[in-house]
C-alpha positions as CSV (number, residue, x, y, z in Angstrom):
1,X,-12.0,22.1,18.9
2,X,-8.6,21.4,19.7
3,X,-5.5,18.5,19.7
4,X,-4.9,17.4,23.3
5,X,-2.8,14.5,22.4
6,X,-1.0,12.8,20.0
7,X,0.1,9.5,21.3
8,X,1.6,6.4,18.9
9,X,1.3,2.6,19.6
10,X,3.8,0.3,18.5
11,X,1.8,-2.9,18.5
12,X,2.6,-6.4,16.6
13,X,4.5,-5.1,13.4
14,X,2.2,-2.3,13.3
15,X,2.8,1.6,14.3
16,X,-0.6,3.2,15.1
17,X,-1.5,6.2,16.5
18,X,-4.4,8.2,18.2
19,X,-4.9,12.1,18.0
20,X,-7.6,13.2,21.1
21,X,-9.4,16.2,21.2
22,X,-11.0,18.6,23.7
23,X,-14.0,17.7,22.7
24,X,-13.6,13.9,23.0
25,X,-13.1,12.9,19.7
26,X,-10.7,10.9,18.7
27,X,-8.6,10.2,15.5
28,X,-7.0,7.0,14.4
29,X,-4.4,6.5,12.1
30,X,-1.7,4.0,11.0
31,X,2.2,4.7,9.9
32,X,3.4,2.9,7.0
33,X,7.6,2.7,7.4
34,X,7.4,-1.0,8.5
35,X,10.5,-1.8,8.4
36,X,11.3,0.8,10.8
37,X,8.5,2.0,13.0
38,X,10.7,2.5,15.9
39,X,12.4,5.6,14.4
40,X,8.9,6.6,13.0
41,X,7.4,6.3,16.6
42,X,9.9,8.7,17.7
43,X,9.0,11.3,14.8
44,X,5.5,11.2,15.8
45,X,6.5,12.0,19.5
46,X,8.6,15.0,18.2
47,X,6.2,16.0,15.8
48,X,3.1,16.0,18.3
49,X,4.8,19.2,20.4
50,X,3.3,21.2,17.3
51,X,-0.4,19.5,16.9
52,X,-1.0,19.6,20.3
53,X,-3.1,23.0,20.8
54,X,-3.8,23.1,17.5
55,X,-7.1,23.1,15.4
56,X,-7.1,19.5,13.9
57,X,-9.6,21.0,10.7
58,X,-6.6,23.1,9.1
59,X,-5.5,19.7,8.0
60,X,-3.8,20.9,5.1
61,X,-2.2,23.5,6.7
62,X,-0.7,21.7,8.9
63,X,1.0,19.3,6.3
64,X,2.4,22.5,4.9
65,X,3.8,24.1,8.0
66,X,5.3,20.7,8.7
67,X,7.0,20.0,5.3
68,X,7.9,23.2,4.8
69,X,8.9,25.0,8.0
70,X,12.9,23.0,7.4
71,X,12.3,21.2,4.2
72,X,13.9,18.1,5.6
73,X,11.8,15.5,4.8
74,X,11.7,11.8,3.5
75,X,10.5,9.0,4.5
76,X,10.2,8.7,7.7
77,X,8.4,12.1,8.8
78,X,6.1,11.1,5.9
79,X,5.2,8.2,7.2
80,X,4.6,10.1,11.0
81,X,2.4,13.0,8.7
82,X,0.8,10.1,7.3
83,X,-0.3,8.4,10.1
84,X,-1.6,12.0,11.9
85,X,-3.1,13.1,9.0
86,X,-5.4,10.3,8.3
87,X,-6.4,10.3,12.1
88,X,-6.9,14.5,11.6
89,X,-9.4,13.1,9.0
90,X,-11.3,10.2,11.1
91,X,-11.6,13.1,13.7
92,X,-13.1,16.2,11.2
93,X,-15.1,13.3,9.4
94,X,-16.7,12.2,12.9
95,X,-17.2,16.0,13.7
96,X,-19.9,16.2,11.2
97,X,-20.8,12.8,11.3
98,X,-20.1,11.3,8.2
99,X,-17.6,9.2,6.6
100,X,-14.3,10.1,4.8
101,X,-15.2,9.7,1.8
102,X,-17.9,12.1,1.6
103,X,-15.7,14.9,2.5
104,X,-13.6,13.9,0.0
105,X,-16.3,14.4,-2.9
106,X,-18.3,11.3,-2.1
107,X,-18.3,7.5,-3.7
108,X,-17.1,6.7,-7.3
109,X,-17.9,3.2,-6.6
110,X,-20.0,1.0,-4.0
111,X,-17.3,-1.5,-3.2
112,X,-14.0,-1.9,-3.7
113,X,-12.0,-4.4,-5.8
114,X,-9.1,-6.5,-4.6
115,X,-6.9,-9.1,-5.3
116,X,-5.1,-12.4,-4.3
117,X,-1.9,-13.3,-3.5
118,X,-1.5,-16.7,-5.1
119,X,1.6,-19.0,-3.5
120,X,2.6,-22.3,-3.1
121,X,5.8,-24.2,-3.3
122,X,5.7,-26.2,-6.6
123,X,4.0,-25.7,-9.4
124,X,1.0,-28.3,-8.5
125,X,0.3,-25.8,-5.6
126,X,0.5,-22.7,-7.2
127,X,-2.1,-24.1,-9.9
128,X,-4.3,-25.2,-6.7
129,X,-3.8,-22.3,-4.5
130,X,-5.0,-20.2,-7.8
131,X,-8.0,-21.7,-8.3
132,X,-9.0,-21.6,-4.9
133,X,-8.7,-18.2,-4.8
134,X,-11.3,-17.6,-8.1
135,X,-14.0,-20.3,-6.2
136,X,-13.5,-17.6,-3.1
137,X,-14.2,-14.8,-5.7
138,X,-11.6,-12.7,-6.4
139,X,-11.5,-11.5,-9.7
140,X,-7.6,-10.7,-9.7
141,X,-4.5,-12.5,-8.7
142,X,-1.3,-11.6,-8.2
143,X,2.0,-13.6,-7.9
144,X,5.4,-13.2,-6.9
145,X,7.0,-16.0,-9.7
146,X,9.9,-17.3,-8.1
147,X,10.5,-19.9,-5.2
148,X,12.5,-20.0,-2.0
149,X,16.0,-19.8,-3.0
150,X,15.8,-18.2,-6.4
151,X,18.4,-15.3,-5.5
152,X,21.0,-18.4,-6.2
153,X,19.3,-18.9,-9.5
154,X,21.6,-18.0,-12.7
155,X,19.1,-14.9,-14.4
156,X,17.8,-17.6,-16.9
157,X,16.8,-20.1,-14.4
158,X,14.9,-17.3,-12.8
159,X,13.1,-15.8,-15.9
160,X,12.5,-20.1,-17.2
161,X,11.1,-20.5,-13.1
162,X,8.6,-16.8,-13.5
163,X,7.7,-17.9,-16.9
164,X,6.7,-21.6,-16.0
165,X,4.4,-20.0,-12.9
166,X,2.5,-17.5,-15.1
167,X,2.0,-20.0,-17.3
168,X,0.5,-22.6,-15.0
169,X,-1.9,-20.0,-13.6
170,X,-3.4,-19.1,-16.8
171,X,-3.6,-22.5,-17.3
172,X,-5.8,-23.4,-14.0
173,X,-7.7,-20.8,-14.4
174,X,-8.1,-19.6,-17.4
175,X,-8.4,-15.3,-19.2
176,X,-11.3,-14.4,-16.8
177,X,-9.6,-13.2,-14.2
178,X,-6.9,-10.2,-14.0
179,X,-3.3,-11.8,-13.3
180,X,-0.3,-9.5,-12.3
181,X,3.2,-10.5,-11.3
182,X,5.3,-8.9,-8.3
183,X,8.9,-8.5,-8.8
184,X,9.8,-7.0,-5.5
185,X,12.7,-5.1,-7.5
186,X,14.6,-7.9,-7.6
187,X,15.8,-8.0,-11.8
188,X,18.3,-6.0,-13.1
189,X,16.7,-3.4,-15.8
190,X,18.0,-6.2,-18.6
191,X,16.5,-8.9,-17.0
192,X,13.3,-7.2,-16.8
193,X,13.0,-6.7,-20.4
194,X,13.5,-10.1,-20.9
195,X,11.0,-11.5,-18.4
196,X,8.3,-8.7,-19.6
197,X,9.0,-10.1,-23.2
198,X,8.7,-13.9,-22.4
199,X,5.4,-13.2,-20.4
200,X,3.1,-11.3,-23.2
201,X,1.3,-14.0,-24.1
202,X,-0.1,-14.5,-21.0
203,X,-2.0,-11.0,-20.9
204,X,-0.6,-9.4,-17.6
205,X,-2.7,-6.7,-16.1
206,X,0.8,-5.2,-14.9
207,X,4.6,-6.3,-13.9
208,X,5.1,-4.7,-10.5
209,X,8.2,-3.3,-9.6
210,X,10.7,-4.5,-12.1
211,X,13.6,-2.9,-10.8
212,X,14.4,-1.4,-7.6
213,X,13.2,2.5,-7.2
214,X,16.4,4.4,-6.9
215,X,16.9,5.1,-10.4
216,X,14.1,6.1,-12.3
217,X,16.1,5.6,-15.8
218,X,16.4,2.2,-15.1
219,X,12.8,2.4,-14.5
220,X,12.4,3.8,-17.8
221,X,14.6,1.6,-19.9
222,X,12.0,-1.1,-18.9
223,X,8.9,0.4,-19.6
224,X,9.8,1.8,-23.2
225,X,11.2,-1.4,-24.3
226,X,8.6,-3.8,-22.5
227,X,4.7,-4.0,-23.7
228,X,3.5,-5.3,-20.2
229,X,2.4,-2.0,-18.4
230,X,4.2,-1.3,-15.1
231,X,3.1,-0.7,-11.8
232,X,5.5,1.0,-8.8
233,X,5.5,4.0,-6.2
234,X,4.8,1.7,-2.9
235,X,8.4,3.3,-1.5
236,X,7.5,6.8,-2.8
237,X,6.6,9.1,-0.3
238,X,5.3,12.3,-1.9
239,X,4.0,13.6,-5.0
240,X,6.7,15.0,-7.0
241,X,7.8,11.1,-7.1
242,X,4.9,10.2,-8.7
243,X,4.9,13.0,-11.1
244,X,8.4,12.1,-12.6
245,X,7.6,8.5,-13.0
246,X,4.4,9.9,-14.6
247,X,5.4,12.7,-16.7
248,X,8.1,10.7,-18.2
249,X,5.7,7.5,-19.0
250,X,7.4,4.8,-17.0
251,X,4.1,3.4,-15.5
252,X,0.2,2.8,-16.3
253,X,-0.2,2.3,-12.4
254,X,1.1,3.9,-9.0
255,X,1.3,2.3,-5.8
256,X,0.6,5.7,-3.1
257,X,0.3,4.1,0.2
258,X,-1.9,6.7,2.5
259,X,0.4,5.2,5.5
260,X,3.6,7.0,4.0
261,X,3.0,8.9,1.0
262,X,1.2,11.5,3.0
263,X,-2.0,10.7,4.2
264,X,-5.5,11.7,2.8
265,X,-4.6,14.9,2.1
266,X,-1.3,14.1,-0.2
267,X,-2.8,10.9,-1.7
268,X,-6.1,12.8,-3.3
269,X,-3.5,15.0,-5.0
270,X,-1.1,11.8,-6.0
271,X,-4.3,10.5,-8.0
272,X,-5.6,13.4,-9.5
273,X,-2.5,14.0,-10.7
274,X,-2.4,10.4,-12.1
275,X,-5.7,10.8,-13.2
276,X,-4.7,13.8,-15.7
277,X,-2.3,11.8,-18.0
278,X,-4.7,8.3,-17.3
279,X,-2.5,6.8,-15.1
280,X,-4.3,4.2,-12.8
281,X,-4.2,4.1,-8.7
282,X,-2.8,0.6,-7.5
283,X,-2.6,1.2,-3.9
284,X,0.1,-0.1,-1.8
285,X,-1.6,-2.0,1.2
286,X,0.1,-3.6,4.4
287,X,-0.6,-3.1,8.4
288,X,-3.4,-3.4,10.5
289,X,-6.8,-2.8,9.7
290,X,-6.6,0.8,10.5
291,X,-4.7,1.1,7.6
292,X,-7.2,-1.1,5.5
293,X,-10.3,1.6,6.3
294,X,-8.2,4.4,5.5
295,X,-7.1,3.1,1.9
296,X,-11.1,2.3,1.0
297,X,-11.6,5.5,2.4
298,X,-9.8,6.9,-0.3
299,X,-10.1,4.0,-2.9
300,X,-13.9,5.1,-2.9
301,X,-13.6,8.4,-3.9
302,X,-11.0,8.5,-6.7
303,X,-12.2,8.0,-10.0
304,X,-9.1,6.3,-11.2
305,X,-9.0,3.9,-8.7
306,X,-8.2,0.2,-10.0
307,X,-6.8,-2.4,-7.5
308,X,-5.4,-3.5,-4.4
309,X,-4.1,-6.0,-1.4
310,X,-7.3,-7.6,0.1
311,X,-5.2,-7.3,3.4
312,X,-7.5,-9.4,5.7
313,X,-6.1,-9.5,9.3
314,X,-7.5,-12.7,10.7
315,X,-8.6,-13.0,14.8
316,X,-6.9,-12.6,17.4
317,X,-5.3,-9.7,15.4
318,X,-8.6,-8.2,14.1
319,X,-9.5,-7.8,17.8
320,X,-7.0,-3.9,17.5
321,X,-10.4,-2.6,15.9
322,X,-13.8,-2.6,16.8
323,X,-15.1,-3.7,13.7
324,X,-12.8,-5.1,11.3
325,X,-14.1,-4.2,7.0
326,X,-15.7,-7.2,5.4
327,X,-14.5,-8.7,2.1
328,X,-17.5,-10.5,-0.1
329,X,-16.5,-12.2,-3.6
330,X,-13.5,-10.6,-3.7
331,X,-14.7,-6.7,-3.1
332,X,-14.1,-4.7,0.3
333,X,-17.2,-3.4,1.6
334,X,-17.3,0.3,2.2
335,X,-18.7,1.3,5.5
336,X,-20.7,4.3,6.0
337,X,-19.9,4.7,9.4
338,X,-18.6,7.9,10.3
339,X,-14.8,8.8,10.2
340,X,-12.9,6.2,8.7
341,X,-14.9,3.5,10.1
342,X,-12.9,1.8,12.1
343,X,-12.2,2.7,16.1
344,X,-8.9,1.2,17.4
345,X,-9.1,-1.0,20.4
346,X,-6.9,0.7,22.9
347,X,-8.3,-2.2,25.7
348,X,-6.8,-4.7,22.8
349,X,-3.4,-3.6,21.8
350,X,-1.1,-4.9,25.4
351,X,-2.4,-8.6,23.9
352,X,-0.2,-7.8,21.2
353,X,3.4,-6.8,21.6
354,X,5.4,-5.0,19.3
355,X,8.1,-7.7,17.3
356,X,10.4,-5.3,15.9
357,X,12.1,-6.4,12.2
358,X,15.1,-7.7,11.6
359,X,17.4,-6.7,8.8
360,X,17.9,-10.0,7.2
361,X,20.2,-10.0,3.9
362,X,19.7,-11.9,0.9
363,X,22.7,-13.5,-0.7
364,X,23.4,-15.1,-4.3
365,X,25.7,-18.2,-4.2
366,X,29.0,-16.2,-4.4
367,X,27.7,-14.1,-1.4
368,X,26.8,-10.6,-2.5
369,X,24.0,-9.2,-1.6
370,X,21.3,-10.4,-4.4
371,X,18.6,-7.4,-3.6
């Protein structure tokens, strides 16, 4: 068997892409760089001059020759290995017919857990919006605790505002379901401390992304000083990342994202390295539903696997894939169909055209750039 194409799709706010064979089968995979899939597009069309001819098994060969053959990497030709390396995958998976996961050492669970985003723009809604997310059946929430504008906030305005949100939701709904908080990087490393402090006695699961990634002694002063464990990684894009943040005890949960840290074949090695010092897999979930069946894919097979996005894309947009996963009481089913189990729509993807992101600033009151 050999690659006969490698061809991407820019579609919605989504970068997909489809590796064909001489044989007819065909791979799907998604990119994960969304805020800029148009230079990630252009990797994957420089990129496929090597696949094409070659035997899309030596998978991890492949990712070697690639990373290694310059050594300039980053982000971006991560995120274009990613994509081509989960849709190398689908297409060895589907060669035997069976799913992912079993080539990866078969299920450690049946389904999948995820969680909730809970919103709203007071703090009446964000008690309602939280208990309507545990009578759908999710088991874990997660909240970003600030409102529209809070990057004018003073720094104790904005820790009083998180505090007052975490507290409602325990409050509407109670210590029986798993709450976590989403920073977005947006504290200085002092401010972090001080928000992890004010919010122990409401029993966190994790504080995500207290600071932003660039320094990981920042990311350090927070954890040693703050008894909430920490979750980050979803801007890391390889493995020895994940192994400083690890090695130097700055987090009880990574965030891999198979769309840019690498694909199957870097992720498995991501979480068994996390798995060796007991460190938890949080994956990092956006994009289509492409995306969504690769993660489970590798969520079911890791046996340090603990949370992530539910990530439901609702119709018309579900239409990109033949059969979108299903969510039941707040678990993602596994499928069992071969490959990843999910076929991208080609027929579908013209309906949707590609809305390229804008880079939008975010200013405190005296104008600088807040984060």
């Amino acid at each position: 068997m050999r690659i006969e194409e490698v061809k991407p799709f820019l579609v919605h706010r989504w970068l997909l892409v489809r590796v064909y064979t001489d044989e007819g089968i065909i791979g799907n995979g998604e990119a994960g760089l969304w805020a800029h899939h148009s230079i990630v597009y252009e990797a994957i069309n420089e990129l496929r001059r090597y696949y094409i001819g070659k035997d899309p098994t030596c998978i991890e060969h492949h990712w070697q020759t690639i990373s290694r053959s310059t050594h300039f990497m980053g982000s971006v030709l991560s995120a274009a290995i990613s994509a081509i390396d989960v849709a190398l995958w689908d297409i060895i998976a589907k060669s035997v017919n069976l799913p992912v996961y079993k080539l990866l050492g078969g299920k450690c669970r049946e389904k999948v857990k995820v969680f909730a985003n809970v919103s709203g723009s007071n703090l009446d809604e964000i008690a309602e919006d939280a208990e309507r997310r545990v009578k759908q059946g999710f088991k874990s929430l997660r909240v970003t605790p600030f409102f529209k504008g809070s990057e004018k906030q003073d720094p104790t305005e904005t820790i009083k505002t998180a505090v007052d949100i975490v507290k409602t939701i325990r409050e509407a709904v109670g210590y029986t379901v798993d709450l976590g908080v989403e920073i977005h990087r947006n504290l200085s490393p002092g401010e972090a401390v001080i928000l992890a402090r004010e919010l122990e006695p409401y029993r966190l699961l994790y504080i995500e992304d207290p600071v932003a990634p660039e320094s990981i002694d920042g990311l350090e002063y927070v954890a040693r000083q703050s008894r909430i464990p920490i979750a980050t990684g979803e801007r890391f894009y390889n493995m020895w990342q994940f192994k400083e943040i690890i090695d130097r005890k700055c987090v009880s949960l990574i965030r891999p994202d198979i769309s840019l840290a690498g694909g199957f074949t870097h992720c498995k090695k991501i979480a068994a390295i996390a798995e060796a010092s007991f460190v938890g897999v949080f994956p990092h979930l956006m994009g289509s539903p492409v995306n969504t069946a690769a993660q489970v894919q590798l969520d079911a097979s890791i046996p340090n696997y603990v949370l992530q996005e539910s990530n439901i894309i609702e119709p018309p947009l579900s239409k990109v894939v033949d059969e979108p996963l299903r969510l039941e009481d707040g678990y993602m089913i596994v499928p069992n169909r071969p490959g990843i189990g999910v076929e991208i729509n080609e027929d579908a993807l013209a309906e949707f055209p590609y809305e390229p992101r804008e880079i939008v600033g975010t200013f405190r009151e005296d104008g600088s750039v807040a984060y």
